[in-house]
N, C-alpha and C positions, 0 to 999 in steps of 0.2 A: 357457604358463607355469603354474605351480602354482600352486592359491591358497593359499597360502603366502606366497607371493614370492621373493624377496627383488622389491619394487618401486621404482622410481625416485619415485613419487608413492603416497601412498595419503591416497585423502579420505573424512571423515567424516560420510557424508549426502550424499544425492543430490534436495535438494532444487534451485531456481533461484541457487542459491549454489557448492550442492558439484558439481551434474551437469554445469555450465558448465565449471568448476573442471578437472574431470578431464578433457573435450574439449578445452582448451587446453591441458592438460600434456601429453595422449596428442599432439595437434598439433606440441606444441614438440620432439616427438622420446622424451618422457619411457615408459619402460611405465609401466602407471596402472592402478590399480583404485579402485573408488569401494565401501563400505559403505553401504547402506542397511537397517532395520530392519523400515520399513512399504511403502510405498511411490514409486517412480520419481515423479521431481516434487518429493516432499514434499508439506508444506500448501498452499503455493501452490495449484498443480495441484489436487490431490484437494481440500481442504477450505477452501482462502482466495480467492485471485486470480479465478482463472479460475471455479469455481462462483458464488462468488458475481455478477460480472460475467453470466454466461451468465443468471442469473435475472433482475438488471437491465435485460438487454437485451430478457428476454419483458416487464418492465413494462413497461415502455419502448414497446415494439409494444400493447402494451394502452390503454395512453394514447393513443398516435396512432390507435387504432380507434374509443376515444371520444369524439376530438374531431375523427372523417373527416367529419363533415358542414362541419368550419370550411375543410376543405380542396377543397367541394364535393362530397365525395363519400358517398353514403347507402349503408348498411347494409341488411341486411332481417333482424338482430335486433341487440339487446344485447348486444356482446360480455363476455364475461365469463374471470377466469384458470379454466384447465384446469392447476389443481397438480401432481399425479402425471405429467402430460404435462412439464410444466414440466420437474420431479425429473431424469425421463427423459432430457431433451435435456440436461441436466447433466452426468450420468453419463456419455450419450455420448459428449459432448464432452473430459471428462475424461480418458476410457478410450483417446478416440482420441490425444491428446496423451501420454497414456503411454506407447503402443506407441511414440510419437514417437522419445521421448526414449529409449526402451530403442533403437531401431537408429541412432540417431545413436553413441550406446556402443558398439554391438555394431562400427561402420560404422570408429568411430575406435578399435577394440580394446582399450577400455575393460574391463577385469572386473567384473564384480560381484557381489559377496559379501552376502549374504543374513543380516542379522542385527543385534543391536546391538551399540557397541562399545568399549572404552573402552581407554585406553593402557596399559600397563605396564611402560612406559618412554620416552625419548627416538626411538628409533625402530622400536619394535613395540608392535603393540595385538592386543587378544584379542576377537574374534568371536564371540558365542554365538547361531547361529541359534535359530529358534523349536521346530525336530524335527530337532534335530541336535546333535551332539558340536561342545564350544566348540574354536577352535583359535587359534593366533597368525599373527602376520604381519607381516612385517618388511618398514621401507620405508628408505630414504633419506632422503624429508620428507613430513609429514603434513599436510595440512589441516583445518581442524577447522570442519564445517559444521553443526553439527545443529541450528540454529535454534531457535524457540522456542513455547514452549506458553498456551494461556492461564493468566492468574491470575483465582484462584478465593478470594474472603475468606473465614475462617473458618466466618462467622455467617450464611453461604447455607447453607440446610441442602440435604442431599441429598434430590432428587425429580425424578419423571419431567416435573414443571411447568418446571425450572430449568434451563436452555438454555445452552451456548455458541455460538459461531458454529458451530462442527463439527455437532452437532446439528442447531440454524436450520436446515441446509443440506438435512437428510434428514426432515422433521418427514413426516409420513405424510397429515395436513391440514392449512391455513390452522388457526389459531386465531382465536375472534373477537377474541381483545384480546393485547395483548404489552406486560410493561413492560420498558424495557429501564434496565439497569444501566450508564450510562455514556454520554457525551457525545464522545467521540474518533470516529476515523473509522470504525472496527466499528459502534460503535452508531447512527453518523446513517446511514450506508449503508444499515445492514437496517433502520431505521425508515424511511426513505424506501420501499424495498424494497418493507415490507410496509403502509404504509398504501396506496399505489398498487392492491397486489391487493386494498385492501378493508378490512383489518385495523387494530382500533383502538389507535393508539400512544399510548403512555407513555414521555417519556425522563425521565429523572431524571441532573442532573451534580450533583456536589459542587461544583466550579469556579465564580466568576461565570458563566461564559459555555461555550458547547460550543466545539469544533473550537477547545483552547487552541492558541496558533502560530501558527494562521492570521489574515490580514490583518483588523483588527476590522471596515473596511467588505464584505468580501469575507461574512464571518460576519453580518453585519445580514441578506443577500440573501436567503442560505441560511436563516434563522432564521424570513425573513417567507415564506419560499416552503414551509416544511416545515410554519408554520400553515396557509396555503389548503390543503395536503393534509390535514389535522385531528390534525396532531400535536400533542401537549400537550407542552409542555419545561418541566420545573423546574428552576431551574439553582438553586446554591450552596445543592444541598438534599442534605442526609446521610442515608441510607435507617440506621434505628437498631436496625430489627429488619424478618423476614421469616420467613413461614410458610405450610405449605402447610396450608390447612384442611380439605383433602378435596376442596372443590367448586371453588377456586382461588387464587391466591399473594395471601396479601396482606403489604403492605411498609408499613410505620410510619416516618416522619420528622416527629420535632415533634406538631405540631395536622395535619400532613398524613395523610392515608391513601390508601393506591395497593391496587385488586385487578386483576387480571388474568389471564387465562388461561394465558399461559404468561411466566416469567423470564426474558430474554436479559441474561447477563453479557457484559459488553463495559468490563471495568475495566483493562484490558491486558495485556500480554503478559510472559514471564518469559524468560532465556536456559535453554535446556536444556543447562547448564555441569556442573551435579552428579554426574551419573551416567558425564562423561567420562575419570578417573581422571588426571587435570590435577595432581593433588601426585606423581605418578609422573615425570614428566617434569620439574616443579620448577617447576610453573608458578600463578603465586597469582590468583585471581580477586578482583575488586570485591565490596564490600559487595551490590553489587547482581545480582550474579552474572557480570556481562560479565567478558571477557577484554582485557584490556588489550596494543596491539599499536601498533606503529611503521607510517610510514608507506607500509611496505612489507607492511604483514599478519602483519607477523613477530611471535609471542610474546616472550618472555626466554629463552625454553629454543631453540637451533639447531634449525635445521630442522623448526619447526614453527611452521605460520600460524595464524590465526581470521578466519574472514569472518562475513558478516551480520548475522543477530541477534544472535549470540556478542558482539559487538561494540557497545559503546555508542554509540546513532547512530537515524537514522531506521530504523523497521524495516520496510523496502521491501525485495519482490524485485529489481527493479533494481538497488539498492544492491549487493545480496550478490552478484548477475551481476559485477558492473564489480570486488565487491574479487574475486570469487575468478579471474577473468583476472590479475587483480592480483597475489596470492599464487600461482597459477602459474606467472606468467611469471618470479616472484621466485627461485622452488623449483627450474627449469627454467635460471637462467642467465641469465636475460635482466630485466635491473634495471626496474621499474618501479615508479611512485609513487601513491598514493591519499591523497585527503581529503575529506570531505562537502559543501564547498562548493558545489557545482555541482551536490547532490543534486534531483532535481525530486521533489516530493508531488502525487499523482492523487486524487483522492476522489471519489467515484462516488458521488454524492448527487443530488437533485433539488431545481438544477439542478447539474452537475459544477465541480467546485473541480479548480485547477489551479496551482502557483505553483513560483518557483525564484529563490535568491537572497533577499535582505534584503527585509523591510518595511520602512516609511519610518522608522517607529519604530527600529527598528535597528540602522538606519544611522545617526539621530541619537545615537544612544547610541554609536555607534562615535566621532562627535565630526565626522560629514561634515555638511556641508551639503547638501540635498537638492531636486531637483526633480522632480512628479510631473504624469503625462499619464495621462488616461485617457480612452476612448472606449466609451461604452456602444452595447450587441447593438440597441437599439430603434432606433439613425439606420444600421443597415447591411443593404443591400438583401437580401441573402442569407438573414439572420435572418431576417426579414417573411417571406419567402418558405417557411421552412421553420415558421413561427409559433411561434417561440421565439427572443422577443427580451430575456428576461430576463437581466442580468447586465452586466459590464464586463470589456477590459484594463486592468490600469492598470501605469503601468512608473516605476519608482525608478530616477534617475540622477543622479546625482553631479554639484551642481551646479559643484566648479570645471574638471571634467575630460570632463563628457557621458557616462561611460561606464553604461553600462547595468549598475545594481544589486541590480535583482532583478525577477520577473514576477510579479504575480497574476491570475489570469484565473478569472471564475464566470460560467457561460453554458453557452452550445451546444457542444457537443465543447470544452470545454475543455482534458480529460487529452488532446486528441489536439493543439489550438494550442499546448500549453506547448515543444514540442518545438523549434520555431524558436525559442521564446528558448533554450532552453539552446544553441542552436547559435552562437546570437549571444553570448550572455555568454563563452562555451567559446574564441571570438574575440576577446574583449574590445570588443565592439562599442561604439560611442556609439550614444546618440538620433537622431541627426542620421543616420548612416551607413543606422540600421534605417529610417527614416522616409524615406530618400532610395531603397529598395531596391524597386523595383518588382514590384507584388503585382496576380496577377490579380483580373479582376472579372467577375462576383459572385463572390465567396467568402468565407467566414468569417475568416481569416488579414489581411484586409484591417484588420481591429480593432484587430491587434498597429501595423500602420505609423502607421493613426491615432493610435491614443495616445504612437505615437512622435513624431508629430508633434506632438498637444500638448500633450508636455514644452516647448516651444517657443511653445507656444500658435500652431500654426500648422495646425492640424485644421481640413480644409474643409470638414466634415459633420456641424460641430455649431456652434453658435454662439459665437464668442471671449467666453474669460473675464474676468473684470475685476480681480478677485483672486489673487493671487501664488499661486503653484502648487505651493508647498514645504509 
């Protein structure tokens, strides 16, 4: 086919949103091509998910080398990070997940159009490659993936000190010190990150507290476990000025003063809406730039969706995975529905955050009555064993009906335990039903049935509670 088209499908962005996107339309039968600008993946891939996780996972090995004597086993030196090694395995890792996603496209006869791209009408958009003559291309229905960028405040001045994550990710050395701009999950990730290699952290939130959202016990864990790493947190502090002095950043809040070697902004993220040419098609955005869509992914304008970050909502790859099946299968014929409910949040901290569904909190506010079980990593054989016992399940359930209302999990593999709740909630599972379902042992997942049991207060590897559990 020409790239041209005329196409049954064309999407916008081939990040974890749009490149799913157009693998299930080309699936559904649809011809499909996908636009991307920069790179197969997107941020994800190249400069979010997956790098940062891959550096994670070297600290991660680095910690376990210097605490192998607890696990009996000796060394014959100090281990220490090897950065540029690190970088390395990054990249690779990246680069191999790229080609990935490029022959899965090619495998499901996917096009792809090389450029950025914005509509100029209901159903054509104009392409203008980077070293090439711009041209149009006419679809049927459009998706519209291009996710989002970070926000940058005015009064951060421009310097080679002041970091986004994008950068973080390629810095050329460790720096000795980082303050970071912000309390969300960007900024406690890479401070966890990079105090572990070594690096002295500064966080700074404006907020009472970091990681706002998440469970306030879950957030205590996290908070005393990121001090033993010697992170310093200021919370419900306004950085009022910032400057690069030559020799390093310094940041003014109040009677406070912050220097450090390098700036990491981590104040969040923006929809990349602007540049998509969205009053062509007749389509208005939010004050805040998202695109407002039904629960089929659908804009106001026919035949044209918005998935992910475009979209007001948690801004997870996962997310934009599940709408842009969603808005495919919509585009393609075949009716299907989306809501954030059942969205699950991973946070890749030390130790990992894990939750999905309501906090108790909530739910009280929803006007339920509530009953809560939890089962901490310390009384489970498997933890001990791996000598990381820090953390809890705890599970929200509805106390006139059992059914399971939400997970929080902070511990050992968490982002990988959250999984079986959402399978359970996805079922409308009770307490009773989770707690009755037999879990091998030793293993981590054992945690989940516990605290399902005492919702119930009927956990046999802790000691019965006395007090009401709501």
């Amino acid at each position: 086919m020409h790239k041209n088209g005329p196409y049954d499908v064309l999407v916008l962005g081939a990040g974890p949103g749009g490149y799913v996107a157009a693998i299930r339309a080309a699936r559904n039968g649809a011809r499909t091509a996908v636009v991307e600008r920069e790179l197969l993946g997107g941020t994800c891939l190249n400069w979010g998910c997956i790098p940062t996780k891959t550096l994670i996972a070297s600290a991660e090995v680095l910690h376990t080398c210097r605490t192998a004597t607890d696990f009996g086993v000796s060394l014959a030196a100090d281990p220490q990070p090897d950065w540029p090694a690190m970088i390395q395995r990054k990249n690779k890792i990246a680069a191999e997940l790229r080609k990935g996603v490029a022959a899965l496209l090619k495998a499901n006869k996917v096009t792809v159009l090389e450029g950025t791209a914005e509509l100029v009408g209901r159903r054509r958009v104009r392409v203008v490659p980077a070293q090439a003559d711009a041209f149009e291309v006419e679809a049927g229905n459009i998706i519209l993936a291009a996710g989002s960028t970070t926000v940058r405040p005015g009064f951060i001045p421009a310097s080679e000190r002041v970091l986004t994550s994008r950068e973080a990710l390629d810095l050329d050395e460790l720096p000795g010190s980082v303050l970071i701009l912000g309390g969300g999950v960007i900024g406690c990730e890479f401070g966890c990150l990079f105090a572990r290699l070594g690096v002295s952290v500064t966080l700074v939130e404006m907020l009472p507290d970091i990681l706002p959202g998440a469970d306030a016990e879950v957030v205590r864990i996290v908070r005393r476990e990121m001090k033993k790493l010697g992170i310093a947190v200021a919370v419900g502090t306004r950085i009022e000025s910032i400057e690069d002095t030559g020799a390093a950043i310094h940041a003014a809040a109040g009677d406070q003063a912050f220097d450090a070697d390098k700036l990491l902004v981590s104040v969040g993220r923006r929809p990349l809406s602007e540049e998509l040419g969205l009053a062509a098609a007749g389509i208005e955005v939010a004050e805040s730039g998202h695109i407002p869509v039904n629960g089929r992914c659908r804009t106001r304008a026919p035949g044209v969706y918005a998935i992910g970050d475009l979209v007001a909502g948690p801004q997870l790859a996962h997310r934009a995975s599940t709408m842009g099946i969603c808005a495919a299968d919509n585009a393609t014929g075949r009716p299907s529905e989306y809501d954030d409910a059942l969205t699950p949040s991973c946070i890749f901290t030390a130790p990992e955050i894990a939750s999905v569904g309501l906090t108790g909190q909530q739910a009280r506010e929803q006007g339920r009555e509530v009953r809560i079980g939890r089962f901490p990593f310390l009384a489970l054989g498997k933890a001990r064993a791996l000598l990381n016992t820090t953390g809890f399940v705890k599970i929200i359930a509805d106390a006139a009906t059992d059914q399971v209302l939400g997970v929080h999990i902070v511990g050992p593999h968490a982002t990988d335990l959250i999984g079986e709740a959402c399978i359970a909630m996805r079922l409308e599972a009770t307490a009773e039903e989770l707690s009755r379902t037999m879990h091998a042992h030793p293993t981590l997942p054992e945690a989940v049935m516990e605290a399902a049991h005492d919702v119930h207060q009927g956990a046999i590897h802790i000691p019965p509670r006395r007090k009401k559990n709501g």
